[in-house]
N, C-alpha and C positions, 0 to 999 in steps of 0.2 A: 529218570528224566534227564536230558541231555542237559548240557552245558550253554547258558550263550555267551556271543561272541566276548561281552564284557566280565562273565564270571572267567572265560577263560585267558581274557588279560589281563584281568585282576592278580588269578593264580601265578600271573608272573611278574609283579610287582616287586616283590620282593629281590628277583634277578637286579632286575631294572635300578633300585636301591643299591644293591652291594657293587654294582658295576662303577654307575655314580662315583658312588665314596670309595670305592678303592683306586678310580682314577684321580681325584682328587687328593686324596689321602694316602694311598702307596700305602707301605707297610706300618702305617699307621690308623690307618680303618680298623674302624670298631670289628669288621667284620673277617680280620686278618690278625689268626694264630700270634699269642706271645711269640717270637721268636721263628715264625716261619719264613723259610729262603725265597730265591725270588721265584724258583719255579714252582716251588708249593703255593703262591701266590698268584703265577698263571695259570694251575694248576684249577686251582677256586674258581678264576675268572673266565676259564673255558669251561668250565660245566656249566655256569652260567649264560655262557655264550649258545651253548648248544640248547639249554632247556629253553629260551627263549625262541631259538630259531626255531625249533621242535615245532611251538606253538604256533608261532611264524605260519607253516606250510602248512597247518590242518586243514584241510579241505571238510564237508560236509558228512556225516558219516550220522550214525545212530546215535551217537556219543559223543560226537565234538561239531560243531558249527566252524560250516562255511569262513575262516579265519583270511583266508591268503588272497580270497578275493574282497575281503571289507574294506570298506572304507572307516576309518577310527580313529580319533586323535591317539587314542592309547594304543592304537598299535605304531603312528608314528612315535610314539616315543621308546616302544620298543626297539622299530627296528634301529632308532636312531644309538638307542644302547649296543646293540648288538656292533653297531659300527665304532662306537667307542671301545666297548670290549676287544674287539680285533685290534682296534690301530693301537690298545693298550701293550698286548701280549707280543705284540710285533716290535714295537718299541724296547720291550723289558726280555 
């Protein structure tokens, strides 16, 4: 059975989370290695960037619902991550 559009941004909630707290938090998020540097740390923060955008584009398929043209709160908040995410790494 396919996915809809909110199980599949639910699935990325947790991005959307670690993005959050490592920009507010820096190497102090929960979500950021004892001891890792800064690029293991953007390192984190663009995989995250990427699975989200991933979801971002899904178009309608046998397996994923129509994502890119929805309308969502949860997807703005996604992509509002994804833009934090980037101006993070750019920054750091």
């Amino acid at each position: 059975m396919a996915q809809t559009v909110t199980e599949c941004l639910a699935a990325g909630s947790d991005s959307v989370d670690l993005i959050a707290d490592i920009n507010s938090s820096g190497s102090s998020s929960d979500y950021v290695a004892e001891g890792s540097t800064q690029a293991e740390i953007n390192e984190l923060m663009q995989r995250n960037v990427d699975h989200l955008s991933t979801i971002l584009l899904y178009t309608a398929t046998d397996s994923t619902p129509e994502i890119a043209g929805a309308a969502s709160n949860l997807k703005t908040t996604h992509v509002a991550a994804v833009t934090t995410g980037t101006a993070y790494i750019a920054a750091n």
